[in-house]
PyMOL Python script that loads the backbone (N, CA, C, O; Angstrom):
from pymol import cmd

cmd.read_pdbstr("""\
ATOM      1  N   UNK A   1       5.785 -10.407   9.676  1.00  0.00           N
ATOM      2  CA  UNK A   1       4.538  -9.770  10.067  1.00  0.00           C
ATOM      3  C   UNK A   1       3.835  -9.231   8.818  1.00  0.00           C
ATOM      4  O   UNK A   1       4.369  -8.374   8.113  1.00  0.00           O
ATOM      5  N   UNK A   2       2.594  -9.760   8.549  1.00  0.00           N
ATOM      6  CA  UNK A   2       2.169  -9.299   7.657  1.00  0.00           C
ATOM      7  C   UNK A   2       1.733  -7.442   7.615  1.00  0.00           C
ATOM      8  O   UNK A   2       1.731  -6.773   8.649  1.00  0.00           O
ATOM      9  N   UNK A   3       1.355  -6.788   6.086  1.00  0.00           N
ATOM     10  CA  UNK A   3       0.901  -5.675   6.155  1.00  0.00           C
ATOM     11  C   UNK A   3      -0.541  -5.604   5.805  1.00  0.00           C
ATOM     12  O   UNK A   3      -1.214  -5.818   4.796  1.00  0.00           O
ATOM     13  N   UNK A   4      -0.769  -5.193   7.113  1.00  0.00           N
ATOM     14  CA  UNK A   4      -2.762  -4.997   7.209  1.00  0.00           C
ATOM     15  C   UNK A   4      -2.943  -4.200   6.176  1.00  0.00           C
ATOM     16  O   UNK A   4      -4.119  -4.227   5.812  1.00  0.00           O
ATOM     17  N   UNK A   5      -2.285  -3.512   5.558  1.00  0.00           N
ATOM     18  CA  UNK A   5      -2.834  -2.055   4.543  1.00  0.00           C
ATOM     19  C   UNK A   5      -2.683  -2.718   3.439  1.00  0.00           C
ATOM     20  O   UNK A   5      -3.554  -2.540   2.587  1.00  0.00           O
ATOM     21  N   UNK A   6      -1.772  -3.484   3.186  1.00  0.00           N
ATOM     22  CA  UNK A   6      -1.413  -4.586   1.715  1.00  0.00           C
ATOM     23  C   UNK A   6      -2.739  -5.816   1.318  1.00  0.00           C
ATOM     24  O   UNK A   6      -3.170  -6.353   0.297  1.00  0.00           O
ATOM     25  N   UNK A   7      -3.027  -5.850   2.753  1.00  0.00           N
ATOM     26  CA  UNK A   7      -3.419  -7.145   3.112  1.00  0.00           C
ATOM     27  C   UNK A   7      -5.141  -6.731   2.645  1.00  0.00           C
ATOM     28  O   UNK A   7      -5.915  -7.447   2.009  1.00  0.00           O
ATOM     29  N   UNK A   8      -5.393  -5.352   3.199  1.00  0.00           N
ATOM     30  CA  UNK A   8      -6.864  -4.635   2.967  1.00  0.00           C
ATOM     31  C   UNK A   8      -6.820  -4.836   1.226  1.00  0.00           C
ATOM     32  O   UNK A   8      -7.640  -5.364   0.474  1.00  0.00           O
ATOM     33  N   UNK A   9      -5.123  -3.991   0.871  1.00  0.00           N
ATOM     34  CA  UNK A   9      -5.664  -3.544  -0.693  1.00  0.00           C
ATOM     35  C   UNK A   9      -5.658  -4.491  -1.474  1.00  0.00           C
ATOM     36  O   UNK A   9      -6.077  -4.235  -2.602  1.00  0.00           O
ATOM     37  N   UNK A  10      -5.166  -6.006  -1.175  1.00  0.00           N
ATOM     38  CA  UNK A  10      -5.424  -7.000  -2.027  1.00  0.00           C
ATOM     39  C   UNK A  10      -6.737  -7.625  -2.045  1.00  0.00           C
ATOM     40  O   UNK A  10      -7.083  -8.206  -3.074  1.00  0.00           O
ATOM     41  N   UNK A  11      -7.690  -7.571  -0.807  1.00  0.00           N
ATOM     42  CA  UNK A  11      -8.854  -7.616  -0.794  1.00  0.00           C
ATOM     43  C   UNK A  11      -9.789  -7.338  -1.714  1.00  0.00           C
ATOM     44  O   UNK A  11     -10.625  -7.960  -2.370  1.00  0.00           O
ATOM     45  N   UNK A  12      -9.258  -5.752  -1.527  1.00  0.00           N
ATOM     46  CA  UNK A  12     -10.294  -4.630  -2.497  1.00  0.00           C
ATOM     47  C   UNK A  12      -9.926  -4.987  -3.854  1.00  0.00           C
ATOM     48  O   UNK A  12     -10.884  -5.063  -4.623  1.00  0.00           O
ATOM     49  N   UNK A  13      -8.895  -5.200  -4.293  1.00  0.00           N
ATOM     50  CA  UNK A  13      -8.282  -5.939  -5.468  1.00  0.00           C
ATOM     51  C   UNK A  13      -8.940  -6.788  -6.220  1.00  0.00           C
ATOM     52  O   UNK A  13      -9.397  -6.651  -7.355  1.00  0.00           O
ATOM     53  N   UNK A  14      -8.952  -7.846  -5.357  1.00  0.00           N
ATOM     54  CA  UNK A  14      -9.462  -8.949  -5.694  1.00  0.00           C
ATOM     55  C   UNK A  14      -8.444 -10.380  -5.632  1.00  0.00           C
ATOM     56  O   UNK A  14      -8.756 -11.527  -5.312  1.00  0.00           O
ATOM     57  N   UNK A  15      -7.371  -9.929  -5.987  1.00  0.00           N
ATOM     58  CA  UNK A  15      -6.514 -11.093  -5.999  1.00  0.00           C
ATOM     59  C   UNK A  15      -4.889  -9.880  -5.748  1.00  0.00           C
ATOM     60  O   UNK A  15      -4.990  -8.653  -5.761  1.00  0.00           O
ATOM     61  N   UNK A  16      -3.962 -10.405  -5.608  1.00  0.00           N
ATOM     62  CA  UNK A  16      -2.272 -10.244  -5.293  1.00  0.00           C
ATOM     63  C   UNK A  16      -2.209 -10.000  -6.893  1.00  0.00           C
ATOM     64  O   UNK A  16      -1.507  -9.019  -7.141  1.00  0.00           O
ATOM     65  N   UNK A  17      -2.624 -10.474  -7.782  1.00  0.00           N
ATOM     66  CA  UNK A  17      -2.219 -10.351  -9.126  1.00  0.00           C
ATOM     67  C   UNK A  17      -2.890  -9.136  -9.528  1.00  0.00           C
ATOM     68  O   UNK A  17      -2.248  -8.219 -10.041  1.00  0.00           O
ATOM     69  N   UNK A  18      -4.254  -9.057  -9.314  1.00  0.00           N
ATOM     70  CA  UNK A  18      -5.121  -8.091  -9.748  1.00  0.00           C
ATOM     71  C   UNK A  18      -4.400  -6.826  -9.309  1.00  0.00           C
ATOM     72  O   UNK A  18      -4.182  -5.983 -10.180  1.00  0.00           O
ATOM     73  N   UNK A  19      -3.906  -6.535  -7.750  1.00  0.00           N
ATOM     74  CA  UNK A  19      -3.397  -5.665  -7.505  1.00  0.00           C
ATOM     75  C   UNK A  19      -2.342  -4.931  -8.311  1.00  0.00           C
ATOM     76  O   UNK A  19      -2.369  -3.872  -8.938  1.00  0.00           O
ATOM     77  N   UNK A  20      -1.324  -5.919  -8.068  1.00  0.00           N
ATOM     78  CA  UNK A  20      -0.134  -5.852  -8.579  1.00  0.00           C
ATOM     79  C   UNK A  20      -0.087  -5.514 -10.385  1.00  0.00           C
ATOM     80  O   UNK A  20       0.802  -5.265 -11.200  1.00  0.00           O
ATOM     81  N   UNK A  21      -1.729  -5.687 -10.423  1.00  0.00           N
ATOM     82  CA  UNK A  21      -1.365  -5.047 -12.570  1.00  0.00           C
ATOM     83  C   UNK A  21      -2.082  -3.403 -12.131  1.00  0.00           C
ATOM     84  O   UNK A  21      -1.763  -2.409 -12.784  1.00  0.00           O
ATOM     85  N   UNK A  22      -2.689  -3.352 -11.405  1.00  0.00           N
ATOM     86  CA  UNK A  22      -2.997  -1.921 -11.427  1.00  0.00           C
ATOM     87  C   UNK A  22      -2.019  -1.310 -10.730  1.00  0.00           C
ATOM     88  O   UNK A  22      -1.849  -0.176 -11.178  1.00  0.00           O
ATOM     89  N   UNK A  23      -1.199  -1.597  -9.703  1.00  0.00           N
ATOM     90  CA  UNK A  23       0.331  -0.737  -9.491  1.00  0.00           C
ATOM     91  C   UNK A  23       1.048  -1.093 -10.824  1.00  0.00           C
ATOM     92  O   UNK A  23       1.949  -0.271 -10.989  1.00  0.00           O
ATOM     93  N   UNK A  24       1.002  -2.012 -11.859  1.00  0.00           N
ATOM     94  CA  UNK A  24       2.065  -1.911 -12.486  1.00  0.00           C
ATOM     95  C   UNK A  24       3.625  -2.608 -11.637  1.00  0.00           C
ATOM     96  O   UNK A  24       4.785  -2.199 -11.685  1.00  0.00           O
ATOM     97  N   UNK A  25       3.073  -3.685 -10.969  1.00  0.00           N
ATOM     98  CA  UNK A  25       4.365  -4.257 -10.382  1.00  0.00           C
ATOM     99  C   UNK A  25       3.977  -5.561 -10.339  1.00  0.00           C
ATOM    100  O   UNK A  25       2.806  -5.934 -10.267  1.00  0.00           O
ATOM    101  N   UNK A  26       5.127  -6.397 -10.389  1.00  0.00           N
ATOM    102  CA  UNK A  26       5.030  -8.254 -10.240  1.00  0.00           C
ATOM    103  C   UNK A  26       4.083  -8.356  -8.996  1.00  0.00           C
ATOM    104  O   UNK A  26       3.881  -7.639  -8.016  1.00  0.00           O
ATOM    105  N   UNK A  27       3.552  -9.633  -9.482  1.00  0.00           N
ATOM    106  CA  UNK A  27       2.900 -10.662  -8.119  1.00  0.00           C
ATOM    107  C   UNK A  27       3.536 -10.603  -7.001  1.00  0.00           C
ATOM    108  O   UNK A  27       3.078 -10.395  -5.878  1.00  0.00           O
ATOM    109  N   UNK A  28       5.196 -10.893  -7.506  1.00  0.00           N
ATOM    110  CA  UNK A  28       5.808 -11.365  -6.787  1.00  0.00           C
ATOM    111  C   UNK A  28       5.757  -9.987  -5.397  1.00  0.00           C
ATOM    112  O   UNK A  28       5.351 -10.164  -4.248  1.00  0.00           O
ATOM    113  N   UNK A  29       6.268  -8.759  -5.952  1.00  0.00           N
ATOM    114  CA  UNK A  29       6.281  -7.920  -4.983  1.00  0.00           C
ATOM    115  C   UNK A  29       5.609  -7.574  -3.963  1.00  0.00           C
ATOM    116  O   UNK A  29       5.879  -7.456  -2.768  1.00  0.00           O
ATOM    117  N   UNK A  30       4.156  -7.339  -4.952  1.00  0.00           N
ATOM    118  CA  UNK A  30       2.868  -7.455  -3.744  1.00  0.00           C
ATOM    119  C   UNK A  30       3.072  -8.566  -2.712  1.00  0.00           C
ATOM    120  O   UNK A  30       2.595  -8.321  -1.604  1.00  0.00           O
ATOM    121  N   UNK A  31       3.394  -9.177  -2.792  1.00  0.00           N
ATOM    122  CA  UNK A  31       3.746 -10.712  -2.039  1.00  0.00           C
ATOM    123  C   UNK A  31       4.781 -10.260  -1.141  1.00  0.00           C
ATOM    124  O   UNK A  31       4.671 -10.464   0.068  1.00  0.00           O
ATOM    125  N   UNK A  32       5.786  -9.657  -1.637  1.00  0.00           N
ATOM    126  CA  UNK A  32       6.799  -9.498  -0.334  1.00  0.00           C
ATOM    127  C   UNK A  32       6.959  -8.218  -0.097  1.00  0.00           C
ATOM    128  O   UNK A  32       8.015  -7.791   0.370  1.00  0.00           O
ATOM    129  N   UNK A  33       5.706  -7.268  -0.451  1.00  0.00           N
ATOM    130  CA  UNK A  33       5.263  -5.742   0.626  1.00  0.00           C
ATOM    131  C   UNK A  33       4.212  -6.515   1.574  1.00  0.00           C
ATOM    132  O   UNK A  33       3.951  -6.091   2.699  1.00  0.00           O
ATOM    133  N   UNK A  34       3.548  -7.844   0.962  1.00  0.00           N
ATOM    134  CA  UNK A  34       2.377  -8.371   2.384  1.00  0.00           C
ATOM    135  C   UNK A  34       2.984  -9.263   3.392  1.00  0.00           C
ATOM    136  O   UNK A  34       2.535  -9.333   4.535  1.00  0.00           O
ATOM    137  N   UNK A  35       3.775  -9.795   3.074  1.00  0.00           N
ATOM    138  CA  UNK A  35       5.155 -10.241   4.280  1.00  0.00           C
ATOM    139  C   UNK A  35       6.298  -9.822   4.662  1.00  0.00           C
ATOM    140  O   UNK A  35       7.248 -10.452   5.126  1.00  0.00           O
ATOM    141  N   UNK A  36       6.113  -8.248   4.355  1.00  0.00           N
ATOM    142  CA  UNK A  36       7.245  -7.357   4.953  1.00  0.00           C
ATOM    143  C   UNK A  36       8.705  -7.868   4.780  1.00  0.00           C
ATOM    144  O   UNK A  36       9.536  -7.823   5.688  1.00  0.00           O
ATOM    145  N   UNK A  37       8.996  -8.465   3.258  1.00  0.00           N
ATOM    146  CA  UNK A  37      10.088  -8.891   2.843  1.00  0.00           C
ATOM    147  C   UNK A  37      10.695  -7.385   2.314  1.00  0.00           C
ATOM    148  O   UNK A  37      11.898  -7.128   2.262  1.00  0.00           O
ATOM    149  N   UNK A  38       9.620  -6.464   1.940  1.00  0.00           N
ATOM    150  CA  UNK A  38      10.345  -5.228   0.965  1.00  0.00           C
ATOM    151  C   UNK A  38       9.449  -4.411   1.563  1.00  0.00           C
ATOM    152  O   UNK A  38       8.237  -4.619   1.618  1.00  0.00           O
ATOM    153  N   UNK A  39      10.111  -3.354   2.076  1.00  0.00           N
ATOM    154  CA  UNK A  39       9.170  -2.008   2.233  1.00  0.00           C
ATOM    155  C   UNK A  39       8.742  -1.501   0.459  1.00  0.00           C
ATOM    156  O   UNK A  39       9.225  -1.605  -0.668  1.00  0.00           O
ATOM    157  N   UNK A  40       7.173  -0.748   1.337  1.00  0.00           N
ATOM    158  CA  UNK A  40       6.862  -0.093   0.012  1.00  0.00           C
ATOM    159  C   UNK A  40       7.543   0.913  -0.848  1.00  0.00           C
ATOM    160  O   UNK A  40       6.838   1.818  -0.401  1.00  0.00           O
ATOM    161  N   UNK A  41       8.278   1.509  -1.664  1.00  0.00           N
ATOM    162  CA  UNK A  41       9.188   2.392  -1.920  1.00  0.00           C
ATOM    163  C   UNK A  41       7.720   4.078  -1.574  1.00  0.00           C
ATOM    164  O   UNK A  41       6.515   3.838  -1.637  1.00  0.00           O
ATOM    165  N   UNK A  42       8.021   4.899  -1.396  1.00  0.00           N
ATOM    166  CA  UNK A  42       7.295   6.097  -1.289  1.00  0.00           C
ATOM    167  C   UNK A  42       6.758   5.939  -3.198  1.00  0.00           C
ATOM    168  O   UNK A  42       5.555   5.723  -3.337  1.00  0.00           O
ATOM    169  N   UNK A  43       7.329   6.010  -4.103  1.00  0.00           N
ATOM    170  CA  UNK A  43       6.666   6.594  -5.298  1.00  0.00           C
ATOM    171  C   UNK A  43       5.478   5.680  -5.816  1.00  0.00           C
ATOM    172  O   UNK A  43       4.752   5.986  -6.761  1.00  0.00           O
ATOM    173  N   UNK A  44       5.362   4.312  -4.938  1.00  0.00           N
ATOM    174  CA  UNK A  44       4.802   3.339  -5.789  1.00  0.00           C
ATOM    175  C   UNK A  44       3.216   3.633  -4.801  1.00  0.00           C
ATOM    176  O   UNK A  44       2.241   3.021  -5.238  1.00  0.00           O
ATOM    177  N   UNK A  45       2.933   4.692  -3.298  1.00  0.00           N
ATOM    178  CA  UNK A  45       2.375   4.597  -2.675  1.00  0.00           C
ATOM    179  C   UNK A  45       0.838   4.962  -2.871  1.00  0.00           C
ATOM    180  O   UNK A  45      -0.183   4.552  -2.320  1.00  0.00           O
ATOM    181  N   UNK A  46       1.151   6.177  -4.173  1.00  0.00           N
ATOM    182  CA  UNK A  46      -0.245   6.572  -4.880  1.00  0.00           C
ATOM    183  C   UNK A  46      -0.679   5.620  -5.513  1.00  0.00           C
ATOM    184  O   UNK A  46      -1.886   5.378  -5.500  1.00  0.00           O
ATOM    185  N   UNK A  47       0.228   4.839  -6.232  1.00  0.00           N
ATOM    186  CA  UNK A  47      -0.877   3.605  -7.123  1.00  0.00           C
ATOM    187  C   UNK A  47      -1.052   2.765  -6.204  1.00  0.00           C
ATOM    188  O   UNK A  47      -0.927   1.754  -6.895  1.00  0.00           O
ATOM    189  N   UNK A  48      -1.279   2.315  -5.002  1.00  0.00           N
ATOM    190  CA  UNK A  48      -2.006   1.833  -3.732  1.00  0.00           C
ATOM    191  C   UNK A  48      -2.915   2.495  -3.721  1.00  0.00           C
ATOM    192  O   UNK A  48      -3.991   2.084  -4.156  1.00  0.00           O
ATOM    193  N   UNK A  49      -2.738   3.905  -3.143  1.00  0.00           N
ATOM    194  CA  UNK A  49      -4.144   4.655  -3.159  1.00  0.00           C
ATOM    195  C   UNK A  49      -5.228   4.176  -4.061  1.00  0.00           C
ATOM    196  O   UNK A  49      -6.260   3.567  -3.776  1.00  0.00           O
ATOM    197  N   UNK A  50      -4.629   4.706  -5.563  1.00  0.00           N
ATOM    198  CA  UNK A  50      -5.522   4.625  -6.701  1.00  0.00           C
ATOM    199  C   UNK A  50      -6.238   3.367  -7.056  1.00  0.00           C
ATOM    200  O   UNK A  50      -7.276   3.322  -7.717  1.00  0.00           O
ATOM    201  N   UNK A  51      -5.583   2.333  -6.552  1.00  0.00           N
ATOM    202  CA  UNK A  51      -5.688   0.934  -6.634  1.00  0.00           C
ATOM    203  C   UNK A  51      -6.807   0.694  -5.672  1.00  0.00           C
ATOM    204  O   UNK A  51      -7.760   0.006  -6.038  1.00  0.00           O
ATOM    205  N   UNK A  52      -6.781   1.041  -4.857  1.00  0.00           N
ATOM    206  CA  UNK A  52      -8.459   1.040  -3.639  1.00  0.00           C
ATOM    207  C   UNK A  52      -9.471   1.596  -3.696  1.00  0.00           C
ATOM    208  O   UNK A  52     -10.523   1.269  -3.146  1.00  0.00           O
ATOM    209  N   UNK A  53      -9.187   2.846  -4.627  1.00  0.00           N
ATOM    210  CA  UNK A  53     -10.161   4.088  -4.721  1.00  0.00           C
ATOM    211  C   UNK A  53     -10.257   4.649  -3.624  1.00  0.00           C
ATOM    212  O   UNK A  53     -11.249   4.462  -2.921  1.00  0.00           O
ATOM    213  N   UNK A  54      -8.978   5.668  -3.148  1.00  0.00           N
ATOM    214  CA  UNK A  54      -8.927   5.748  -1.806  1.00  0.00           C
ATOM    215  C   UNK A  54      -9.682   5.481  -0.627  1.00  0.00           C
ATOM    216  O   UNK A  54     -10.146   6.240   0.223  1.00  0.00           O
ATOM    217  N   UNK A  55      -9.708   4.134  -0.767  1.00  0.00           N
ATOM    218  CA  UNK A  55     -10.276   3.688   0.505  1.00  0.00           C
ATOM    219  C   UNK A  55      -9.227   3.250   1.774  1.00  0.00           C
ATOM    220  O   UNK A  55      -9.400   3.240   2.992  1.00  0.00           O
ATOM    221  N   UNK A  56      -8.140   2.918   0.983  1.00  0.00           N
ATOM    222  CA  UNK A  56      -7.075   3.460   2.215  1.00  0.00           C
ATOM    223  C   UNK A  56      -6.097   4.433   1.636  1.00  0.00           C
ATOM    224  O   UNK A  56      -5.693   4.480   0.474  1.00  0.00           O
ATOM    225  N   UNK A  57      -5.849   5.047   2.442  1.00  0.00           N
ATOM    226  CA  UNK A  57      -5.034   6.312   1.986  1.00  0.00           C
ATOM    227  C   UNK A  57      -3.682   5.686   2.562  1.00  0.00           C
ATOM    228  O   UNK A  57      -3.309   4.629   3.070  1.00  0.00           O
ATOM    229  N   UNK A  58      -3.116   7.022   2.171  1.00  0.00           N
ATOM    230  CA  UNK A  58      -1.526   6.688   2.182  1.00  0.00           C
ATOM    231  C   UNK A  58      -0.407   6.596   3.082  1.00  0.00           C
ATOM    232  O   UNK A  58       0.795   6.341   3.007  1.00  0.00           O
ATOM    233  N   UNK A  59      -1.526   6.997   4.248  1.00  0.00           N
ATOM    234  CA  UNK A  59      -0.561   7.147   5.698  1.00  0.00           C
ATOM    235  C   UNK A  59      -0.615   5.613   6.401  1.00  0.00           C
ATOM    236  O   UNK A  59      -0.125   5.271   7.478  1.00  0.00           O
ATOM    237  N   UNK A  60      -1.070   5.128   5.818  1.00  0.00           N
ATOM    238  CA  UNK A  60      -1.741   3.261   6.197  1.00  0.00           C
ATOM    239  C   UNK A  60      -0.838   2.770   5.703  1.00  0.00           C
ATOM    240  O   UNK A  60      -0.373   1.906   6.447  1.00  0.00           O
ATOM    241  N   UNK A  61      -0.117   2.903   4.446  1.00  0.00           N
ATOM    242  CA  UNK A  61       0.754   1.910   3.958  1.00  0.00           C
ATOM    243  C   UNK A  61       2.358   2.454   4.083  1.00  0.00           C
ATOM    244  O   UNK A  61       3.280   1.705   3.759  1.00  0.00           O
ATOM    245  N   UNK A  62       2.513   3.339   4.405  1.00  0.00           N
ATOM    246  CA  UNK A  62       3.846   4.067   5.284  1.00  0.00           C
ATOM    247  C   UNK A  62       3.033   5.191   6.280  1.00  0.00           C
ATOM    248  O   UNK A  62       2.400   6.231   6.100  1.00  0.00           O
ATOM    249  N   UNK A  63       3.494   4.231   7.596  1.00  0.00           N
ATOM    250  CA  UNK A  63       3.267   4.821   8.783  1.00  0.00           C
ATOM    251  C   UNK A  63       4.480   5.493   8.835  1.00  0.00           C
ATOM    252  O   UNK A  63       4.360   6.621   9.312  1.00  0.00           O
ATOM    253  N   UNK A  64       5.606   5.188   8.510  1.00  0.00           N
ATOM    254  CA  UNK A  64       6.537   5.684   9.053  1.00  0.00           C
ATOM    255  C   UNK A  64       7.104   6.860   8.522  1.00  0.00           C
ATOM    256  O   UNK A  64       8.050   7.325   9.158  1.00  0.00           O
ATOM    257  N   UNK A  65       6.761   7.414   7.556  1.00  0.00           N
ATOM    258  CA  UNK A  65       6.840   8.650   7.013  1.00  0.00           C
ATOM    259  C   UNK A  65       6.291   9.233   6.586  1.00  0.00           C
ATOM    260  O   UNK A  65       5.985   9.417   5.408  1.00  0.00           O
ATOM    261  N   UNK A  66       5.822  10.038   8.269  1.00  0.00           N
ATOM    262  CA  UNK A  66       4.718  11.027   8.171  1.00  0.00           C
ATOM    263  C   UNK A  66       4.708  11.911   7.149  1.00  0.00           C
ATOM    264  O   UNK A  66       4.016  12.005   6.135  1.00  0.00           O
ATOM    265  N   UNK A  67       5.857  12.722   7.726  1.00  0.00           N
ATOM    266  CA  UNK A  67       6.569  14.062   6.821  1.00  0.00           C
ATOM    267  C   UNK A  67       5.946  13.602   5.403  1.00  0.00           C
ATOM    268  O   UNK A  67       5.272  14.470   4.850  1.00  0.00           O
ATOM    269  N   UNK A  68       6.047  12.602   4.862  1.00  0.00           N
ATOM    270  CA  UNK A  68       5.531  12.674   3.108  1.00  0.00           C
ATOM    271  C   UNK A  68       4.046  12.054   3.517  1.00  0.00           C
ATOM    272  O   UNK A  68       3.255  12.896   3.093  1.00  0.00           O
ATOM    273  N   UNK A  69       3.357  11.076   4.084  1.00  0.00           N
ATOM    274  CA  UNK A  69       1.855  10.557   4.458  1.00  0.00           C
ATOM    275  C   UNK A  69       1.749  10.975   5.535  1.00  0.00           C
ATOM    276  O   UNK A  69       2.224  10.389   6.508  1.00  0.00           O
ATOM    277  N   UNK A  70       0.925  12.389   5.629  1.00  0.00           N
ATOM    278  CA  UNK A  70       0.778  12.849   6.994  1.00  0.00           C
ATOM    279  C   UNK A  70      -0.565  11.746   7.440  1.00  0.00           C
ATOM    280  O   UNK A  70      -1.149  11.064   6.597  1.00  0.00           O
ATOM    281  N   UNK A  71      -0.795  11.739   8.447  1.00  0.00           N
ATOM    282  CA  UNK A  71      -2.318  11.428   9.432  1.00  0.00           C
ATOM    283  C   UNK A  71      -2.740  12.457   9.471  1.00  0.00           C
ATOM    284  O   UNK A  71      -2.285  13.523   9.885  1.00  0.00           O
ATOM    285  N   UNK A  72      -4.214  12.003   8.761  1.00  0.00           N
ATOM    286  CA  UNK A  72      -5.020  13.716   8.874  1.00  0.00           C
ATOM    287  C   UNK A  72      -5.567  14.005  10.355  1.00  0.00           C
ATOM    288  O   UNK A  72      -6.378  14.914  10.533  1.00  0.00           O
ATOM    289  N   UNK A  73      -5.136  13.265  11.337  1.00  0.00           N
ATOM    290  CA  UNK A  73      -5.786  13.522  12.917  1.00  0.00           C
ATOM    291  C   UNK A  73      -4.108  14.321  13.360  1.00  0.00           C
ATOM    292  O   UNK A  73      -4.073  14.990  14.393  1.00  0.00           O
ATOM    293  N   UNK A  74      -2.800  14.173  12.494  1.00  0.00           N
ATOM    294  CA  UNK A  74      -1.519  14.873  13.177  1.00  0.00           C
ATOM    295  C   UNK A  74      -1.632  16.317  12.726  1.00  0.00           C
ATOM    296  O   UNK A  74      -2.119  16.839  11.723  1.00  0.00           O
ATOM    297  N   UNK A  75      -1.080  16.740  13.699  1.00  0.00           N
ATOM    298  CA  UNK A  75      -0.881  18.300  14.429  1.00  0.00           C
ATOM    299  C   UNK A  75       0.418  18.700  13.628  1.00  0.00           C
ATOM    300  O   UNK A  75       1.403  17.964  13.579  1.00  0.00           O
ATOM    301  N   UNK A  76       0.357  19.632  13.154  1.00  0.00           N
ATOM    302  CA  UNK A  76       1.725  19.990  12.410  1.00  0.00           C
ATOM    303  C   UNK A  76       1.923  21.345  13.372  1.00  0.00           C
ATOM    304  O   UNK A  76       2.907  22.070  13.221  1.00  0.00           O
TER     305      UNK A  76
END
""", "prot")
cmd.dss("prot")
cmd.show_as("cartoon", "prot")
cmd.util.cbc("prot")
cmd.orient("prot")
């Protein structure tokens, strides 16, 4: 299953490569965070951000841990 949030920031990117030099990580990876071969690690999640110009934020590319990417619509 691909990742819609990977899938947005390679867009905004321009290319899987383009991305992947402004995180500072292989082609290859971007490639298997957009086919959900590798979860994103949490530390690599700001240079996503930064990489879009927060145009997607960080709760998009780990849904699953709120506790560190809250949803600014969740109720604490």
């Amino acid at each position: 299953m691909k990742n819609i949030a990977v899938k947005m920031a390679i867009e905004i990117a321009g290319s899987q490569t383009a991305l992947a030099k402004k995180c500072g990580k292989a082609q290859s990876t971007v490639c298997d965070w957009l086919n959900g071969k590798k979860r994103i690690s949490p530390e690599h999640v700001p240079a996503l951000v930064e990489a879009t110009k927060g145009k997607i934020p960080a709760y998009k590319f780990r849904p699953d841990l709120p506790e560190l990417f809250p949803h600014p619509e969740q109720t604490v």
